[in-house]
Every structure is written in structure tokens, then in C-alpha cells.
PAGU-623089 format. One record per residue (C-alpha): x negated, y negated, z; residue in one letter. Coordinates in steps of 0.2 Angstrom, whole numbers, plus 5000, padded with zeros to 4 digits. Last residue first. Layout:
N
XYZA...
***
This chain:
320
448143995205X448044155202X447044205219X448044105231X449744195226X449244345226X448344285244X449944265248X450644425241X449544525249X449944445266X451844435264X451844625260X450444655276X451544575289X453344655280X452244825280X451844785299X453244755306X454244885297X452945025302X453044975319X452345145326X451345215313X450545055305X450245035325X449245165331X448545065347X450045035357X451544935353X452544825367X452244655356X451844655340X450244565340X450144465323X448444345321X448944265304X447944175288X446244185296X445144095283X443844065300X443544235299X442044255311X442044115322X444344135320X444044295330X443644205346X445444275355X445644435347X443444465352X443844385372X445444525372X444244665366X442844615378X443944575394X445044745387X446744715380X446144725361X445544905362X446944945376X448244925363X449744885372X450144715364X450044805348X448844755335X448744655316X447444525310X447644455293X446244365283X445844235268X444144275260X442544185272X441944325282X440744225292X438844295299X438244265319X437144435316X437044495296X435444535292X435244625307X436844745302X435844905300X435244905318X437044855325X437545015314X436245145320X437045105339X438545155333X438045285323X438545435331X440445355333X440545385312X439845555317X441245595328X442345575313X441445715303X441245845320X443245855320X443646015311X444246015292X445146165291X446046155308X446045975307X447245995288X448546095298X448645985314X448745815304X450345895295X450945975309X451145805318X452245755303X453245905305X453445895324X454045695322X452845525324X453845365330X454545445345X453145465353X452845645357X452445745375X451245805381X451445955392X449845965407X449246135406X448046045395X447145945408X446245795400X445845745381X444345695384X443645805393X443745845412X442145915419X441645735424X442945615421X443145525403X443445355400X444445265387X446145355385X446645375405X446045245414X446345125398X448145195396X448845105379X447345205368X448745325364X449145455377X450545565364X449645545348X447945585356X448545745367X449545805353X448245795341X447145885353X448546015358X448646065340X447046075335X446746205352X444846225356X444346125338X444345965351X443446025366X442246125355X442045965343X441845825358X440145925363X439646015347X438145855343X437845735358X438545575356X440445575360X440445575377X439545405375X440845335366X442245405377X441345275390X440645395405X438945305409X439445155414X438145075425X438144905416X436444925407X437145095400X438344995390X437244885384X436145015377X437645095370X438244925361X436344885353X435744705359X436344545356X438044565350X438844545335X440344505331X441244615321X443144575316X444644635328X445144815329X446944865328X447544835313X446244725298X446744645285X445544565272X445544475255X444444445239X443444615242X442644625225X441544465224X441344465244X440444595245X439444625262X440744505272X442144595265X441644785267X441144745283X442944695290X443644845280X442444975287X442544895305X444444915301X444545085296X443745135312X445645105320X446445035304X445944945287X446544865276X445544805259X446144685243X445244725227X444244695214X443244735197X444344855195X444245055184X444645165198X442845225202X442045045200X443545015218X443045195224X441045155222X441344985234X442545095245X441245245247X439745105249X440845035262X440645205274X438745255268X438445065273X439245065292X438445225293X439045405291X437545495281X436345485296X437345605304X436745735289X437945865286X439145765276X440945795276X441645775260X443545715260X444845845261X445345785279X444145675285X441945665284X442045515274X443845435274X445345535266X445745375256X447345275253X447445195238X448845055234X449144995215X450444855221X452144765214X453144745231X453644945230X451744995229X451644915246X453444985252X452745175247X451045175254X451445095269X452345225277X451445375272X449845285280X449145375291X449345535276X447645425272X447045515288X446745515307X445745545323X444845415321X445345255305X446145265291X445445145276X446845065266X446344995248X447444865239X447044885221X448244715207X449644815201X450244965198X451045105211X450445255221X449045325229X448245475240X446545505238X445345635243X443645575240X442145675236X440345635238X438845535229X439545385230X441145385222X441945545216X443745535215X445045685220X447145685218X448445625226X450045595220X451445455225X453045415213X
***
């Protein structure tokens, strides 16, 4: 049976959900989302003999939101899942992760190896490193209307967002990142989330209720804690020096959708295609073919068969 409940881990408060017994696999949402992300995984990991814990990340849902931008790095994010693993009593675990989840997850193995034995990451591929800071680079190739840059200055994204929760959420389930005109850059005086008169319309994979359910706990939470994670970007590639041209070395899985415009982009496709430099332990590269980008929602059966296999697998490799 899955509960919830709330787990302090590195100096804030997380909001779990969980379910099952057995060796910890942690999944880390990603933007805009939450562990209730996951309500399709939760049930069929802990099914194949599991303790899965699905987080509010920092900043999400009923997770502590704090003030400080600083306070949402690349370390501020692992440090939450390296406290959550001491919190809940292991020495180790296996760690998913989705969207900005991933980056979390990815990380999370190549800082600490001796707790995160094995990796999966859905959506967004490994981290290589560039050579200088993303937003700079960005800027020294004339764009200057990237969704990441729209995102920087502090109130901008929220009042557009917190305007009408339920047309936001809307407007992100319904566009996907599958439309890179349309998802990735944002035209002047337009926002991000384009003309509401416009109806959007639902996937079929997401219902009214389950929509409501990520409407109900934005219009408490607001939306400025997940643009802080995208107010460190530049912060990130500072903090990650140490690591530029590093291996993660534990076995790996990559999951995305054919559609994903965050994987079908020149960069994003040549990072799918060179991801074996960074994890050369990579056990499988799925891409379900005509999914978009919030794939554990879309193809739940794909991917919980991908990541059952996976965890058992590396089950497997680890008692041996």
C-alpha cells in the first residue's frame, strides 16, 4: 500500500511518497511536476520486490521552498537525495530521474558512487560538460529568447504561470516539449505558455482528475521554486569544475521518446548519441518511438518493464 509522509534531510523538508520493501530506488521528478509523476511507477516497482521514494523535489509541492536562489544547485539538489537515502535508514540505493530529475540523478551517481550503485535517467541524457557557462554560450550564438533565458529574472515566469494554474498546466501537458517552435522559445510579448484564448487540449495519457491534482497543489505552492533550479544553470557548470570530462562508472539506463524535442535537438541528439563517454556501463538506450518528453506518463508500461528489468539487473549484478 502507498503513504506519504514528511522526512527531514538536509536542512529542509521533503514530501515523500513511497511504497514497498526491498533494496531503495529513488525517483527524482523533474519541471513542472511532482512525485504524484510517478503514480504509475510506484506501484509496479514496489510490485517487483522494491522500497521506492518518490520525493516532492526542493522547492515542489509540499517540499520546502527556499528563499535563497542559491539554495537550489546542482549540490543543494543531490545533497537532498544523499540525506534522504541516511534519512531512510540504507547505506545505498538505485536513483531515476526525470526532466531536471535526471541531471539530479546523473550527478548524484558521479559525486557518490558508494551509495548510488546504479543510474536511469528519462528524458535528459548524462552531463557533459561544456567549455564555457551554457547561458553565455547561448548568448554568443545570437539567441537571446531560449525558455531558459526567459526564466532568469525573478517574478517574470511566476506571474505568467501563477496567472491561471490551471491553464499553465494545461498548456505544458497539452504542448509537451515535442513542438521545438513552440515549446522551447518564447516570442516577444508572448510568454511561454502562448495565447490563452487558444483551447488546449489533453493528451490522452493524463485525465481531468489527475491534471487537477498538479493544479491544486501549484495553486498552493506557486511556480518560483522550480524556476530557481533553471536560475542556477550557469551556477551549476561553475560548481561542477572539478568534474569536467568525468565518468559515471555504475551500470546505466537511458529512457526518452522519439518526440522529445530535448533529445532531438543538434545538441541534444549529438548528447543521446555520445552518451556512452560519460557512462560507458550503459546497460540500454530505449527511445520509445512517437512519445514526447513526459514519458513515465505517457508509456507508463514501456517504461516500468524498462526500469523493472533495469533494477533487477543490476540486482542481480550487485549480489553476485
Amino acid at each position: 500500500m502507498q503513504s506519504s509522509r514528511t522526512i527531514s534531510a538536509n536542512g529542509i523538508d521533503l514530501f515523500v511518497r513511497e511504497q514497498g520493501q526491498g533494496p531503495l530506488v529513488i525517483l527524482c521528478h523533474g519541471w513542472p511536476e511532482l512525485s504524484y509523476s510517478w503514480r504509475h511507477q510506484i506501484p509496479a516497482i514496489a510490485d517487483a520486490g522494491f522500497h521506492v521514494v518518490a520525493p516532492d523535489m526542493r522547492g515542489f509541492g509540499r517540499t520546502t521552498a527556499p528563499a535563497d536562489i542559491a539554495a537550489y544547485s546542482i549540490f543543494d539538489t543531490v545533497g537532498d537525495m544523499v540525506a534522504l537515502v541516511d534519512a531512510l535508514g540504507e547505506k545505498q540505493a538505485v536513483i531515476v530521474g526525470h526532466d531536471w530529475g535526471a541531471p539530479v540523478a546523473w550527478h548524484s551517481a558521479m559525486f557518490r558512487p558508494d551509495i548510488f550503485t546504479a543510474v536511469a535517467g528519462l528524458s535528459v541524457p548524462p552531463p557533459l560538460r561544456g567549455r564555457e557557462r551554457p547561458l553565455e554560450t547561448l548568448r554568443k550564438n545570437g539567441i537571446t529568447n531560449f525558455y531558459w533565458q526567459y526564466f532568469q529574472t525573478p517574478g517574470v515566469a511566476e506571474r505568467e504561470f501563477e496567472r491561471d494554474v490551471a491553464f499553465s498546466m494545461r498548456a505544458i501537458v497539452g504542448r509537451g516539449f515535442t513542438d521545438p517552435a513552440a515549446s522551447l522559445f518564447v516570442e516577444a510579448g508572448k510568454g511561454f505558455l502562448g495565447d490563452p484564448s487558444v483551447p488546449r487540449i489533453l493528451p490522452d495519457w493524463i485525465g481531468e482528475d489527475e491534471l487537477a491534482h498538479f493544479v491544486e497543489t501549484y495553486r498552493a505552492s506557486g511556480f518560483r521554486g522550480g524556476f530557481n533550479w533553471y536560475r542556477n544553470i550557469d551556477r551549476n557548470w561553475e560548481l561542477t569544475t572539478p568534474w569536467h570530462g568525468a565518468q559515471i562508472h555504475q551500470p546505466a539506463l537511458f529512457i526518452a521518446g522519439s518526440k522529445d524535442s530535448v533529445i532531438t535537438g543538434l545538441i541534444g541528439a549529438k548528447r543521446v548519441g555520445d552518451m556512452e563517454r560519460v557512462v560507458p556501463n550503459l546497460t540500454r538506450k530505449l527511445i520509445i518511438e512517437g512519445a514526447g518528453h513526459w514519458i513515465q506518463q505517457e508509456r507508463p508500461a514501456e517504461v516500468n518493464a524498462a526500469l523493472i528489468a533495469f533494477l533487477k539487473q543490476v540486482g542481480k549484478a550487485s549480489a553476485a
